[in-house]
C-alpha positions in Angstrom: -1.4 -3.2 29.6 0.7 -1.2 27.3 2.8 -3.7 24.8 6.0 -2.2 26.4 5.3 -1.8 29.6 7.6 -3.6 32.6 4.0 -4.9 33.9 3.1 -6.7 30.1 6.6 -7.9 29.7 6.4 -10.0 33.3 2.8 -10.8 32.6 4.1 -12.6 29.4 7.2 -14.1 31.1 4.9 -15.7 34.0 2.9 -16.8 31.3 5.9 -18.4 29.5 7.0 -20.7 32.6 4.2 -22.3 32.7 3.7 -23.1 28.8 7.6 -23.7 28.6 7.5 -21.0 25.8 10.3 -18.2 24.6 7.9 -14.7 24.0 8.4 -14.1 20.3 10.7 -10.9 19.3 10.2 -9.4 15.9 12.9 -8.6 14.3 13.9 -5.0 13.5 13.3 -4.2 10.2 14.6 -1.0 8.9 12.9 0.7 6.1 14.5 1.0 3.2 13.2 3.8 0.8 12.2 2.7 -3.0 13.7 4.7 -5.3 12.0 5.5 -8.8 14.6 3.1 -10.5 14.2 0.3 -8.1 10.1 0.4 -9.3 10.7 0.8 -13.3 13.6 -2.1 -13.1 10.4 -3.9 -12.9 8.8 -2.8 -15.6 7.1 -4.6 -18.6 7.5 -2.9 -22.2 4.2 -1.8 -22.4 4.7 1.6 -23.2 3.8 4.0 -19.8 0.6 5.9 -19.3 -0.5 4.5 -22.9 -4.0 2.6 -23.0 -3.7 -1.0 -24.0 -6.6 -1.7 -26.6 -9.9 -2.6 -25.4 -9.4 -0.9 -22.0 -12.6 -1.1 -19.8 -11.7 0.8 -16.8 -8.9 2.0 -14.5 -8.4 0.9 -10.8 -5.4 2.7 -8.7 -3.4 1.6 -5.8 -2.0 3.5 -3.2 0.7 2.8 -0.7 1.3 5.4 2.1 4.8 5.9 4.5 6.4 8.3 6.1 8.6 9.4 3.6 7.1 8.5 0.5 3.9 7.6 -1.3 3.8 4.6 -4.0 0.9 4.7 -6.4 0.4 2.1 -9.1 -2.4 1.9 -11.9 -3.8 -0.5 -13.6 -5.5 -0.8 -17.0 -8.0 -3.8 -17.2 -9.5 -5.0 -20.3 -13.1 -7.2 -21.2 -11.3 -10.5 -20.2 -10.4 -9.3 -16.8 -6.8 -9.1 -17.1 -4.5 -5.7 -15.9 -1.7 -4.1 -17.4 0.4 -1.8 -15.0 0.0 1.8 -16.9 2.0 4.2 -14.3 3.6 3.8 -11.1 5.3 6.3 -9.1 6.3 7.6 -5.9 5.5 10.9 -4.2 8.1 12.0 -1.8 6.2 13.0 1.2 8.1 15.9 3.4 7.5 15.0 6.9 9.7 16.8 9.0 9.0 20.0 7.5 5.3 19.6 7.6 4.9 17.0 10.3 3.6 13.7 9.0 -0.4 14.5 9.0 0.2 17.6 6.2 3.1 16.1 4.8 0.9 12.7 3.6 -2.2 14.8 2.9 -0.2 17.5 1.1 1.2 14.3 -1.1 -2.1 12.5 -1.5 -3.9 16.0 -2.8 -1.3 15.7 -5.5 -1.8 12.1 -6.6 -5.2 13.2 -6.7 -4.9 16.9 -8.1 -2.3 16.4 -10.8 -2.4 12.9 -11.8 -5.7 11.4 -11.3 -7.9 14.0 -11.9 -6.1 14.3 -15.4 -6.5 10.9 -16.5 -5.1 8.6 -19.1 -6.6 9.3 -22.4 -9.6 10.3 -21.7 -10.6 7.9 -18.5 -9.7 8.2 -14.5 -9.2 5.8 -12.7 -12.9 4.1 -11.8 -12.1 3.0 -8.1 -8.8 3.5 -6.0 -7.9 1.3 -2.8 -5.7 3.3 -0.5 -3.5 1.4 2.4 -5.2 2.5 5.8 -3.1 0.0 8.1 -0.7 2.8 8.9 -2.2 5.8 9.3 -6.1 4.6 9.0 -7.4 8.6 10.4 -5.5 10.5 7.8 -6.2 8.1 4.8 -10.3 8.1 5.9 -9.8 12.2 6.4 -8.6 12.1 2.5 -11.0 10.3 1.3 -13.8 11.9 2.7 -12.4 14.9 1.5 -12.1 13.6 -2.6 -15.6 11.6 -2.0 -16.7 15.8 -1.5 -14.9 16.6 -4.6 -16.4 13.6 -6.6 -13.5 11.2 -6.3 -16.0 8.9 -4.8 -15.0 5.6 -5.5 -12.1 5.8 -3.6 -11.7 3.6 -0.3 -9.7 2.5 2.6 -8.2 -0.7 2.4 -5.9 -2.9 4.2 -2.9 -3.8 2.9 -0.9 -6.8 4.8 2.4 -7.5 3.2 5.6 -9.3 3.9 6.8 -7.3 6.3 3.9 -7.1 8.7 4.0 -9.7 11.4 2.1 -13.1 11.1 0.4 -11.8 14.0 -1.2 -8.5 12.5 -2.0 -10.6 9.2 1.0 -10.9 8.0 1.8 -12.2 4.0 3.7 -15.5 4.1 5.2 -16.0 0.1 4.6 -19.5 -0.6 8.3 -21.0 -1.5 7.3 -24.0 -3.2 4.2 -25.6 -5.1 0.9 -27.9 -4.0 -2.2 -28.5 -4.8 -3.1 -25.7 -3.8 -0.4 -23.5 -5.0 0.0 -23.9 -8.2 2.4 -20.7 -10.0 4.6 -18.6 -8.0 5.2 -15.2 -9.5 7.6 -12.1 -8.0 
């Protein structure tokens, strides 16, 4: 049955009168677009695209939507620990090129101007790109840069705040256990 279908929505309320249950209703969430200075008010000092000493290797994240692209990369060092080196987001123009072009066309730039350049001298070792949304057109990408030798660059799946508890959904913690024992931003 199709999830908004008149035959799903009376299967589910049958359902409900005999497990005395309301059917859960999402709320709306409307997205909000980042803007480059919502991203850099979060900033460390650590000067930008600047190598912190003893840098091992490079990992980049990527965060696809409809109208924009968010990329982050990180800097890690021989203890383990990353530093945030450059962040951005790639407007991605969807009604002029329809979504498909539009989030290739912006991805081919991350890759073409940005990674393939590098940060002194390194490029970023692996890259985890968010496939929840548009899983066909991130795979297509990276199929494509795997041909070009960006071939440590894979599919992920990203499950933040916003995405229900029943897809997978991230729940912050708001206070600490045993288990739990920092809370950062």
């Amino acid at each position: 049955l199709e999830p908004e279908s008149a035959d799903h929505r009376n299967a589910e309320k049958e359902l409900c009168q005999f497990v005395w249950s309301t059917p859960y209703e999402p709320p709306e969430v409307e997205e909000i677009p980042l803007t480059r200075e919502d991203v850099v008010g979060r900033a460390h000092e650590f000067p930008r695209s600047q190598l912190p000493e003893g840098t091992n290797h490079l990992g980049l994240g990527v965060d696809i939507r409809s109208s924009q692209i968010h990329y982050c990369v990180i800097a890690f060092v021989a203890d383990g620990s990353g530093v945030a080196i450059d962040f951005d987001i790639i407007p991605v123009h969807h009604r002029k090129l329809g979504l498909r072009r539009a989030l290739l066309s912006g991805l081919r730039t991350l890759r073409d101007k940005r990674m393939a350049v590098g940060y002194g001298g390194k490029v970023p070792k692996f890259g985890f790109i968010d496939s929840g949304w548009k899983p066909d057109i991130v795979c297509e990408f990276i199929k494509e840069s795997r041909k070009l030798g960006f071939a440590k660059w894979y599919p992920s799946l990203g499950r933040g705040q916003s995405a229900s508890y029943r897809h997978g959904g991230y729940k912050q913690p708001d206070k600490l256990s045993k288990v739990i024992h920092y809370i950062c931003d």
